[in-house]
Structures are given as C-alpha cells and as structure tokens.
C-alpha positions in Angstrom: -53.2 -17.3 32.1 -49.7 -16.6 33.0 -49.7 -18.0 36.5 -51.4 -20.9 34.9 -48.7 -21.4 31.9 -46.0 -21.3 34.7 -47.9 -23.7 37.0 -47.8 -25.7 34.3 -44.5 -26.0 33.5 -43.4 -26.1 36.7 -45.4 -29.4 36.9 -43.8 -30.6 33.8 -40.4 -29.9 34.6 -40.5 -31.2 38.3 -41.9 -34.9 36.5 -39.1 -34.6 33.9 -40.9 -33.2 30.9 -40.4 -30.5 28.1 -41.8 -27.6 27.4 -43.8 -29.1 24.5 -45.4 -30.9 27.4 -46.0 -27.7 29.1 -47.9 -25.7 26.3 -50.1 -29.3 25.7 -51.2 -28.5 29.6 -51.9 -25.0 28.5 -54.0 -25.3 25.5 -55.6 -28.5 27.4 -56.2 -26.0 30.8 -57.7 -22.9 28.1 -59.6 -25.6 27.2 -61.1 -26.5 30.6 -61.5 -22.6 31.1 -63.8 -22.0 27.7 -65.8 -25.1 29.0 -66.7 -23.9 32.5 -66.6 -20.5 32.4 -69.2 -18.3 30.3 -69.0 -14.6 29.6 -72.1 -12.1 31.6 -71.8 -9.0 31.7 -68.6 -6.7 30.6 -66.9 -10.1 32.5 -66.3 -11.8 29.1 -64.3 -14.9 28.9 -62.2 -13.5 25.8 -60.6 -11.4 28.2 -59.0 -14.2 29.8 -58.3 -16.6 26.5 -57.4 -13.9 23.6 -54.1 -12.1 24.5 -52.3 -9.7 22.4 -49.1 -9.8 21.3 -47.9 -8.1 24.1 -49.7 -10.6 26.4 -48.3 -13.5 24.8 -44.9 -12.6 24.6 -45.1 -11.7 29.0 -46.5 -15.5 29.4 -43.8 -16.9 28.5 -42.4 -19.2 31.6 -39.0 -17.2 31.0 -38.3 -13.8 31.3 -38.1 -12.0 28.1 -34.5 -10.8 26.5 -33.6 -7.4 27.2 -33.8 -6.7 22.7 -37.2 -8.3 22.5 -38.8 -6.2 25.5 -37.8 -3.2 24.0 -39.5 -3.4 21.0 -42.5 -4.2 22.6 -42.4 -1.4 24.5 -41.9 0.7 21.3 -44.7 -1.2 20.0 -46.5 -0.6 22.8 -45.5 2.9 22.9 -46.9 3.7 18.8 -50.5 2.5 20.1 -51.2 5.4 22.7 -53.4 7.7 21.5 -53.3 11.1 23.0 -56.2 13.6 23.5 -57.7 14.8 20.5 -58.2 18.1 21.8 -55.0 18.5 22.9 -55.8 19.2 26.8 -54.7 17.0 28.9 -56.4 17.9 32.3 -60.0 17.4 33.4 -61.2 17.8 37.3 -59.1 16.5 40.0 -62.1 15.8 42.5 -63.5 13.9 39.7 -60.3 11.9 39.2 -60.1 11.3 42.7 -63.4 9.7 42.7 -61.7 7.5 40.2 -58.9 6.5 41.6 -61.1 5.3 44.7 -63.2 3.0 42.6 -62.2 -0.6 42.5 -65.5 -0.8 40.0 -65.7 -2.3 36.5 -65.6 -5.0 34.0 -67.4 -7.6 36.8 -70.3 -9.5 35.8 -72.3 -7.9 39.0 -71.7 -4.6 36.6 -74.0 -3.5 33.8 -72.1 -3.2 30.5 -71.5 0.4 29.3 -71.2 1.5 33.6 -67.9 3.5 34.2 -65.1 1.7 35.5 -63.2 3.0 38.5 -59.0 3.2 38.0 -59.0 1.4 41.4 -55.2 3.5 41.7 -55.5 2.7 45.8 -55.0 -0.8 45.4 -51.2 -0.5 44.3 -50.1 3.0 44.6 -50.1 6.1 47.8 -51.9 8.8 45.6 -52.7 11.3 48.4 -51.8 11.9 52.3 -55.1 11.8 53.5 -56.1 8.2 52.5 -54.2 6.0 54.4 -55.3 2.5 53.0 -53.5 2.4 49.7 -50.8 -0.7 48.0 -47.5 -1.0 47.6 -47.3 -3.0 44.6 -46.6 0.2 42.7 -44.8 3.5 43.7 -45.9 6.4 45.6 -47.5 9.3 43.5 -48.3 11.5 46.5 -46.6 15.1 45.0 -46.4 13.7 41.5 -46.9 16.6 39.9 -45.3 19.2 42.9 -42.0 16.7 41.9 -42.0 16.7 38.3 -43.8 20.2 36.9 -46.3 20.1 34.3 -44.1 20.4 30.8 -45.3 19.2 27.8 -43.2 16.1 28.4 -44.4 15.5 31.6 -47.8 15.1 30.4 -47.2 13.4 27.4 -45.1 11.1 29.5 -47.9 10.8 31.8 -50.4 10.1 29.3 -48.7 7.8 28.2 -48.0 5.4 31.1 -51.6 6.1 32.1 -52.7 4.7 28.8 -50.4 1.7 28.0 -47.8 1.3 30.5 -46.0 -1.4 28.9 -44.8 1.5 26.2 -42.1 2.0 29.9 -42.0 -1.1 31.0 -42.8 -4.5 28.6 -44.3 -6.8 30.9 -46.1 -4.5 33.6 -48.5 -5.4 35.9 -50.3 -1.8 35.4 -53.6 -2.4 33.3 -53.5 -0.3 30.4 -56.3 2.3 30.8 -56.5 3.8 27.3 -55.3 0.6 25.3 -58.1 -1.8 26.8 -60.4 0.9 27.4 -60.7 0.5 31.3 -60.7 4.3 31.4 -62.7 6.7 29.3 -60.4 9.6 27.5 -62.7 12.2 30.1 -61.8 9.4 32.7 -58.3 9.6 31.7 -58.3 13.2 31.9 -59.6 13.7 35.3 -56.6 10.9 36.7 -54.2 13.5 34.9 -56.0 16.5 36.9 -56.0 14.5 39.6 -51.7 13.4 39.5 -50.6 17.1 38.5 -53.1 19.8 39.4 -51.6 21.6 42.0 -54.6 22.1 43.7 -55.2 18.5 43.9 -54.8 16.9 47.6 -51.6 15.0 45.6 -49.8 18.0 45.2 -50.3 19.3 49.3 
C-alpha cells in the first residue's frame, strides 16, 4: 500500500497535481484492490487494506518528523507483551527450524499451520548457512556479543515482537504484535539468538 501511495503521488506531482489528487488515486487504487482481489486462506485481503495506526502514519509519501516517530515507537513499545511465564527461552534447534521457514500467511497454506520467521531472507543468523539477506544486520554471535541480562532479553523480546517500539517505520514484521510468531515460536527464536549452545553463538 505504501509503494502504491507513493507511486501515486509521484504520478501526481510529475503532471502538476496536489496531494489531494494523490490520496483520490489511493482510495480509488484500494478500491481496484477490494474489487479484484479476494481473501483464501490466512491470505486475507484486510491485511493489505486495514492498517493500524502505525501503518498509516509510515505511508505517508514523506518521511515522518523525528517528535512524531517517537511516540509511535513508545506506542509501539506499550503493546509488547512479554512471556507470561516469565522464561524467555525455548529450544534453539527448534528456533532454527524457524528461522529457515519462509512459510505462512499464503493462501497455498491452511489456516491455523505455523508460520516460519523466514529470519534468512534479511539477516546472517548462523556461520554455517551461507544463503542469507542483507536487508537487515548480522546476528551471527548475538548473544556471545551482548550476554543474556535481563535487559538483553527484554530488549530482545521486544524487537522480536514489535520492532517498530526501536525503530517507527521498520521493515521488520512484528512477530508477537500481528501474531506471525506463536509466544512458544517466539521463544525458540530467543533460544535460538542467545543460547550459547546455539550454532549463533560458535
């Protein structure tokens, strides 16, 4: 929706129009998308149309001013829930599986099927994989460089959860917030980023 909002007024302002122009497009192009595309599966079509505020505020064709991104990451920030039982670590080799999977949310999937965390696709999690993204930073020895404190894994948590609580308009999906990533799921990514027997942390 974003790239199509900008696309959009891009259009507008190379033909000499205003933004009003440029949200008519918008809501006439959501329009077009509600008409041709039908929800199957966990693929639903309201994830595409029905943003948050968060969402909204990081489509806007501008960048957003420094005052208003940072209290949407404190926003952001009050919405993370953290494990009920107070443990934050689950099984590294199952995390790993997770991190692998590119699986989920696609209408070829059956609705209630775990999703993967697909973590390859942007970041370097371990040494031995060596088809992984750049988009996002390295993590290889994330937790051999950082320890395990409490604020490590609160911080951790956190990012893994909703990481525009760090950063307002991130690309990162937010695991626990949209609920890509089971808490169990979530826990085993943890294991997986700080265990020190985890092939991270060699």
């Amino acid at each position: 929706m974003k790239q199509l909002k900008t696309i959009m007024a891009i259009a507008v302002l190379l033909c000499g129009g205003s933004a009003a122009a440029a949200d008519k497009y918008a809501q006439e192009a959501a329009a077009l998308l509600k008409a041709d595309f039908k929800s199957k599966g966990p693929a639903t079509l309201e994830r595409v149309t029905e943003q948050d505020e968060a969402q909204k505020a990081c489509s806007s064709a501008t960048p957003l001013p420094a005052k208003k991104a940072k209290a949407l990451e404190e926003a952001q920030l009050k919405t993370v829930k953290y494990p009920a039982d107070g443990s934050y670590l689950g099984d590294w080799k199952a995390g790993e599986k997770i991190a692998q999977s590119g699986r989920g949310m696609q209408s070829s999937d059956k609705v209630g099927d775990p999703n993967g965390g697909n973590c390859y696709a942007c970041h370097q999690v371990s040494k031995e994989e060596i088809s992984f993204g750049n988009i996002g930073p390295s993590l290889y020895q994330y937790g051999k460089l950082r320890g395990d404190s409490e604020a490590i894994l609160k911080y951790t948590w956190a990012k893994l959860y909703n990481a525009q609580a760090f950063n307002a308009c991130s690309r990162m999906p937010r695991f626990g917030h949209n609920g890509v990533l089971t808490e169990q799921q979530m826990k085993d990514v943890m294991a997986l980023l700080l265990d020190p027997q985890s092939p991270v942390n060699k």
